[in-house]
N, CA, C and O atoms as a Tinker XYZ file with bonds, in Angstrom:
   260  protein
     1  N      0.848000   -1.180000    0.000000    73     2
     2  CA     0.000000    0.000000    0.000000    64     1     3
     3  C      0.893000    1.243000    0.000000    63     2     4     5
     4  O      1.640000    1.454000    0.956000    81     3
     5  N      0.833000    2.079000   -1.063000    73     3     6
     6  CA     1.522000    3.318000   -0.708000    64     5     7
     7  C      0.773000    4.059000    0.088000    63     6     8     9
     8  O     -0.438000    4.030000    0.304000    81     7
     9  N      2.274000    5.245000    0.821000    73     7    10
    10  CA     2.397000    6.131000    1.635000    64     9    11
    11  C      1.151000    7.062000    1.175000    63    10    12    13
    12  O      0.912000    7.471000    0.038000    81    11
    13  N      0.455000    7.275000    2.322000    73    11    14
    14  CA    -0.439000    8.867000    2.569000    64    13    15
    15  C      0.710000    9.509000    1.820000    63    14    16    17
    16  O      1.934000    9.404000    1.740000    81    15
    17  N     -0.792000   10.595000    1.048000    73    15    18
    18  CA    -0.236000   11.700000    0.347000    64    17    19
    19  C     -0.196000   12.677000    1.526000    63    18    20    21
    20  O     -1.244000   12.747000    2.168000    81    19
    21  N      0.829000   13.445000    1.927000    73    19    22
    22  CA     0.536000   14.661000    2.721000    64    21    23
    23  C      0.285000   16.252000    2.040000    63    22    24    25
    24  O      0.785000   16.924000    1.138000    81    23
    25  N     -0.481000   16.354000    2.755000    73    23    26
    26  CA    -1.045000   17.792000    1.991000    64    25    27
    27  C     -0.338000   18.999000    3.200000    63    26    28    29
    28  O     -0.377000   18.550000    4.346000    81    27
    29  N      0.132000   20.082000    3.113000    73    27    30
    30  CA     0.455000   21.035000    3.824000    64    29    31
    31  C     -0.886000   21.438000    4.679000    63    30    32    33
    32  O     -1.950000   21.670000    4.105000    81    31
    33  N     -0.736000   21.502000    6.133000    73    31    34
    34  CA    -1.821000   21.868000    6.860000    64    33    35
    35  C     -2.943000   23.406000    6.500000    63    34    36    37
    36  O     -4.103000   23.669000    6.817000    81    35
    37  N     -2.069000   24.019000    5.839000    73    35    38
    38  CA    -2.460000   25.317000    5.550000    64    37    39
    39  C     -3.063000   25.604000    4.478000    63    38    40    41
    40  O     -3.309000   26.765000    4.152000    81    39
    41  N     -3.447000   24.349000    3.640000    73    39    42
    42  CA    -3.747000   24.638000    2.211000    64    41    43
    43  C     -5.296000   24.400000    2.779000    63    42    44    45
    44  O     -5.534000   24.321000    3.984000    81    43
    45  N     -6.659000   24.263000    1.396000    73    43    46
    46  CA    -7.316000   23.807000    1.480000    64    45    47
    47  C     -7.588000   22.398000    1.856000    63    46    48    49
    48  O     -6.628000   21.733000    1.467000    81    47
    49  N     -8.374000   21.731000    2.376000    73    47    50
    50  CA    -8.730000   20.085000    2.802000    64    49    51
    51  C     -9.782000   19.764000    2.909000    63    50    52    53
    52  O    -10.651000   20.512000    3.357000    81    51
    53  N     -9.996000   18.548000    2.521000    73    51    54
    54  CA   -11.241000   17.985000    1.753000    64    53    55
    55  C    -11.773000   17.305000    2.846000    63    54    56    57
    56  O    -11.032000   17.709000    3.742000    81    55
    57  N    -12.738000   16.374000    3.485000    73    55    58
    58  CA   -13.072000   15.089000    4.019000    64    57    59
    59  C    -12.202000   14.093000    4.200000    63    58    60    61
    60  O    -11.603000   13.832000    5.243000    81    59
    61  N    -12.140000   13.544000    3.179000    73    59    62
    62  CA   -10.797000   12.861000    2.934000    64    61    63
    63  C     -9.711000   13.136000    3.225000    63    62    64    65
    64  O     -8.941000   12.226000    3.529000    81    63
    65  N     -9.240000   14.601000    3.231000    73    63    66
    66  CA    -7.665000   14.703000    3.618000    64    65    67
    67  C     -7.737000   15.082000    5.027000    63    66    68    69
    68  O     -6.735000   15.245000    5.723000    81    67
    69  N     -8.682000   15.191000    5.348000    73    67    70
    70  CA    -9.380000   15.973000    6.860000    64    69    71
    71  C     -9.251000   14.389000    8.257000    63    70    72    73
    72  O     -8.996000   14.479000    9.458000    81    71
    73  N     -9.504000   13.313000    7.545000    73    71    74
    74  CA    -9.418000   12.128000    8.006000    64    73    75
    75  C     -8.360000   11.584000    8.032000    63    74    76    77
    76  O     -8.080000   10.804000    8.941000    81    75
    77  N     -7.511000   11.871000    7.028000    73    75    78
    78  CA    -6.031000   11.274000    6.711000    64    77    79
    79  C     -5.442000   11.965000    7.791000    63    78    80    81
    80  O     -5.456000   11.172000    8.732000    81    79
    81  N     -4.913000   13.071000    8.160000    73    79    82
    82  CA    -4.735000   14.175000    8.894000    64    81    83
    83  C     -4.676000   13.997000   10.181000    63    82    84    85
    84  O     -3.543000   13.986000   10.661000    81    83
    85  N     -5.888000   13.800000   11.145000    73    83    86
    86  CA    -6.585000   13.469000   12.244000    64    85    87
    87  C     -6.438000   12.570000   12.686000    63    86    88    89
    88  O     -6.051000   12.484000   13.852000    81    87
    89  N     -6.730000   11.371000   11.806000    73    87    90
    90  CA    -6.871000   10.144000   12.312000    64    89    91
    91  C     -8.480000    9.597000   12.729000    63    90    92    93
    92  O     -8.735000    8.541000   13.308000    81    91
    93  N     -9.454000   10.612000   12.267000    73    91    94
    94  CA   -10.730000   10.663000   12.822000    64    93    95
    95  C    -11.201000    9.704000   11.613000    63    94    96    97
    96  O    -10.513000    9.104000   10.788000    81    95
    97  N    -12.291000    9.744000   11.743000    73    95    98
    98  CA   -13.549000    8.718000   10.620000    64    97    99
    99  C    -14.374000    9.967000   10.236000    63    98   100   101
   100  O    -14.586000   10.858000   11.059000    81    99
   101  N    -14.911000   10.018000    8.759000    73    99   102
   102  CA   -16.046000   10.839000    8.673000    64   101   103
   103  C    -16.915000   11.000000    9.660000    63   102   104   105
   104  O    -16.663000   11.978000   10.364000    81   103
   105  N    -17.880000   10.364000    9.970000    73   103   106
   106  CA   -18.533000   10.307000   11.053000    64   105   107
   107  C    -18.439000   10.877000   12.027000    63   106   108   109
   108  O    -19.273000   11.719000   12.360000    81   107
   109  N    -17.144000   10.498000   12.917000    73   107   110
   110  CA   -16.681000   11.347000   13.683000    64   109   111
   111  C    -16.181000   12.695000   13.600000    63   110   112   113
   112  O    -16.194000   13.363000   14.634000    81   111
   113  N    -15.660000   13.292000   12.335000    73   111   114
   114  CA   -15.538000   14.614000   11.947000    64   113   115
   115  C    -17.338000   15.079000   11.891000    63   114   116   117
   116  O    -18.003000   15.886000   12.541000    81   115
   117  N    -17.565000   14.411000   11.117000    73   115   118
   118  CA   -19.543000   15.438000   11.037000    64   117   119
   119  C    -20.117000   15.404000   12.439000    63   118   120   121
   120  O    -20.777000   16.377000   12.803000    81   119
   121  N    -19.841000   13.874000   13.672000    73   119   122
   122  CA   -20.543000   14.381000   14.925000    64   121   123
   123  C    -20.005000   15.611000   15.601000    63   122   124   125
   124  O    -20.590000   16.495000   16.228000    81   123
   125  N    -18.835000   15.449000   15.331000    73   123   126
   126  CA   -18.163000   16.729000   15.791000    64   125   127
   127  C    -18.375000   18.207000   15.480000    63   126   128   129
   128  O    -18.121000   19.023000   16.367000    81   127
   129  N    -18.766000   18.569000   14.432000    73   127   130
   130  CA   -18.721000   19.389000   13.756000    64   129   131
   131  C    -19.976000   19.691000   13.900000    63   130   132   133
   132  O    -20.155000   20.906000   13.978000    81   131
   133  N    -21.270000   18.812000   13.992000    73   131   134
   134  CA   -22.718000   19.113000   14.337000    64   133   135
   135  C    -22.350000   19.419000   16.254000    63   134   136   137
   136  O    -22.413000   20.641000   16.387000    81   135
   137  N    -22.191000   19.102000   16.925000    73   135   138
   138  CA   -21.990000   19.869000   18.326000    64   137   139
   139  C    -21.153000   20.675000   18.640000    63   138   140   141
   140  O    -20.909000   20.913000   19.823000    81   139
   141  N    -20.308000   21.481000   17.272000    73   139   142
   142  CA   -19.328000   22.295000   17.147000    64   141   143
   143  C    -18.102000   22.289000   18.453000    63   142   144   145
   144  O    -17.777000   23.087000   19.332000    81   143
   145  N    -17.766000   21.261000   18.130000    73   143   146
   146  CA   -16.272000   20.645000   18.589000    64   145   147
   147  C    -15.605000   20.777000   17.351000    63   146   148   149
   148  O    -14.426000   20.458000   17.501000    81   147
   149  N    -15.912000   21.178000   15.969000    73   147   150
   150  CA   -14.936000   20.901000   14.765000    64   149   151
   151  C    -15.443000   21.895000   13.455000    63   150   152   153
   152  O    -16.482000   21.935000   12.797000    81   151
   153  N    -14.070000   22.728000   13.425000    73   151   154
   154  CA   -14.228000   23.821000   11.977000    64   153   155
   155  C    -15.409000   23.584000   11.043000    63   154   156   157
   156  O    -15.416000   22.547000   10.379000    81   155
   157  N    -16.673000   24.693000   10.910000    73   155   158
   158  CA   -17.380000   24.290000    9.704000    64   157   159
   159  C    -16.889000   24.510000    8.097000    63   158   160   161
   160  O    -16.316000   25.585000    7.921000    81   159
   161  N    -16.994000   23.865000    7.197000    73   159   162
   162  CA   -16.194000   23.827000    6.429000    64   161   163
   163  C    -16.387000   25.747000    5.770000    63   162   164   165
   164  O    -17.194000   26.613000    6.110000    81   163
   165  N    -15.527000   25.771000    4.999000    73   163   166
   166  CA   -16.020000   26.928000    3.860000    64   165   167
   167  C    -16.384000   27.560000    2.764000    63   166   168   169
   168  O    -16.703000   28.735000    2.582000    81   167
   169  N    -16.303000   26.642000    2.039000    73   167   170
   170  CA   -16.927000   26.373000    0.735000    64   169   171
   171  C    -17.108000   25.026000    0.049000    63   170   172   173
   172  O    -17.128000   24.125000    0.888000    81   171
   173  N    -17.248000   24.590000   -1.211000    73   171   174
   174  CA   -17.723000   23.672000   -1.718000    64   173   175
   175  C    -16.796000   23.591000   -2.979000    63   174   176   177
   176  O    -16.554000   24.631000   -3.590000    81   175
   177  N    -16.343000   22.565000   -3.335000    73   175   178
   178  CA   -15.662000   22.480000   -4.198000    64   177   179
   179  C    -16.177000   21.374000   -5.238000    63   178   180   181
   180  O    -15.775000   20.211000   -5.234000    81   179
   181  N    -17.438000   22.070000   -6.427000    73   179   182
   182  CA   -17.962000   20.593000   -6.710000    64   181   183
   183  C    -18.859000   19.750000   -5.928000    63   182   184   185
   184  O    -20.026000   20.141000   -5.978000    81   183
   185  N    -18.680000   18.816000   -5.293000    73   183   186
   186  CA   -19.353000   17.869000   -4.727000    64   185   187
   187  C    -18.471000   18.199000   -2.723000    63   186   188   189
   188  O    -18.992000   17.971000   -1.632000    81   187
   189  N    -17.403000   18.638000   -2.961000    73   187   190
   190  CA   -17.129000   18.514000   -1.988000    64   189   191
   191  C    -16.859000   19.590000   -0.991000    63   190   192   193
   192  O    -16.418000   20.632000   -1.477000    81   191
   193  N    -17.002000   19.564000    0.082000    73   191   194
   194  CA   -17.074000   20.663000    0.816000    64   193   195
   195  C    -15.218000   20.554000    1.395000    63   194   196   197
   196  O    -14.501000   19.598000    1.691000    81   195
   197  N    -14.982000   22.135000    1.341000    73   195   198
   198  CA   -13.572000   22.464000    1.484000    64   197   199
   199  C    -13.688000   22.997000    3.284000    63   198   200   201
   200  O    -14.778000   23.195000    3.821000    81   199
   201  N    -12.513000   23.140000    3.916000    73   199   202
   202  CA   -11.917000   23.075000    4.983000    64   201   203
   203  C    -10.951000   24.292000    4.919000    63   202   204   205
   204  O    -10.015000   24.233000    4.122000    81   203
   205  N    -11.062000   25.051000    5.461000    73   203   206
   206  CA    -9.883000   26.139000    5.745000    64   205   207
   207  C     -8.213000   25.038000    6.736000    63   206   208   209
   208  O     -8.075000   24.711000    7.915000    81   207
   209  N     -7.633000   24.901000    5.944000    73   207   210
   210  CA    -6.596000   23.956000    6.378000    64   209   211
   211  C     -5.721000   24.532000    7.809000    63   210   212   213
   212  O     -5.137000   23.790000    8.599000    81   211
   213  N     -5.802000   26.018000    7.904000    73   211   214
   214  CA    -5.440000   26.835000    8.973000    64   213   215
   215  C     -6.324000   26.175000   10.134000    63   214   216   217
   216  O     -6.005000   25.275000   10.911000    81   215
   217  N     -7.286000   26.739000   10.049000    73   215   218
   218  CA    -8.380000   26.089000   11.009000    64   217   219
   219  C     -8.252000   25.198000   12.523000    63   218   220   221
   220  O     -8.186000   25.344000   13.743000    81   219
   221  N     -8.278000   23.938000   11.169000    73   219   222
   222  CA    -7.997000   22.179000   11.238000    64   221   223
   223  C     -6.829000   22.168000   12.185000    63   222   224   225
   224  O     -6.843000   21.627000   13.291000    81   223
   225  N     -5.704000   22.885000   11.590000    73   223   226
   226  CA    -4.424000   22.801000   11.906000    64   225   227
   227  C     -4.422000   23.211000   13.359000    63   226   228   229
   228  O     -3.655000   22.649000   14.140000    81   227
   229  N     -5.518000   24.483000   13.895000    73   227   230
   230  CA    -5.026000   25.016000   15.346000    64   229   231
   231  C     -6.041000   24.241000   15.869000    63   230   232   233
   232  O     -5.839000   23.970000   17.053000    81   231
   233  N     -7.316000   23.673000   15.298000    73   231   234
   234  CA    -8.117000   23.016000   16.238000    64   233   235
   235  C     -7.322000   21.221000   16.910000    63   234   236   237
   236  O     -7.513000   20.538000   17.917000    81   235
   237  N     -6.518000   21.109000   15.804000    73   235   238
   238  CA    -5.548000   19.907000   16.262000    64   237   239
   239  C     -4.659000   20.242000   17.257000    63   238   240   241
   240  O     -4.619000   19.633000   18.326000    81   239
   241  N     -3.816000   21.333000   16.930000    73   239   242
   242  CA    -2.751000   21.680000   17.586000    64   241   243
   243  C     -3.825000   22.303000   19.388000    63   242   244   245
   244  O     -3.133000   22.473000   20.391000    81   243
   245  N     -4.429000   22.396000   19.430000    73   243   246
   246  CA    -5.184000   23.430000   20.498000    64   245   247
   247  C     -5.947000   21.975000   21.353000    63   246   248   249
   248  O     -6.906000   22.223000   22.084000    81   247
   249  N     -5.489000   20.542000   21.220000    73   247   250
   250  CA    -6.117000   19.374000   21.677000    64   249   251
   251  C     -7.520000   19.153000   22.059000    63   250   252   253
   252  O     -7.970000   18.433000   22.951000    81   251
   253  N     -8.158000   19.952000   21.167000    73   251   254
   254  CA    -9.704000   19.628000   20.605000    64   253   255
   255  C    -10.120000   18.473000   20.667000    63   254   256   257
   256  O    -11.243000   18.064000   20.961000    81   255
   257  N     -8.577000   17.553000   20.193000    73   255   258
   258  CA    -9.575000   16.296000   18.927000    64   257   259
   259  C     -9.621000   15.508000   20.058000    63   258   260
   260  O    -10.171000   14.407000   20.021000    81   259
């Protein structure tokens, strides 16, 4: 199996890279995020909803998760 792609914390992040990242499960990012324990996203990219990668980054670093 290849290596996780790493994405720079600061860029945009998807669901997917939001999980890779964390270590969380979808699920657990959306329960979170519905009792606002977790960044709402900020736009939509297509089908997918985007993540301010700043955010993510201090809500990790700030032991949120």
């Amino acid at each position: 199996m290849p290596p996780a792609r790493r994405r720079r914390p600061t860029s945009p992040m998807t669901l997917a890279e939001i999980t890779d990242f964390t270590g969380k499960s979808r699920i657990t990012i959306w329960r979170m995020r519905r009792d606002g324990r977790f960044p709402d996203p900020v736009s939509r990219r297509g089908s997918n909803l985007i993540w301010d990668g700043t955010a993510v980054r201090r809500w990790r670093l700030t032991g949120q998760s």
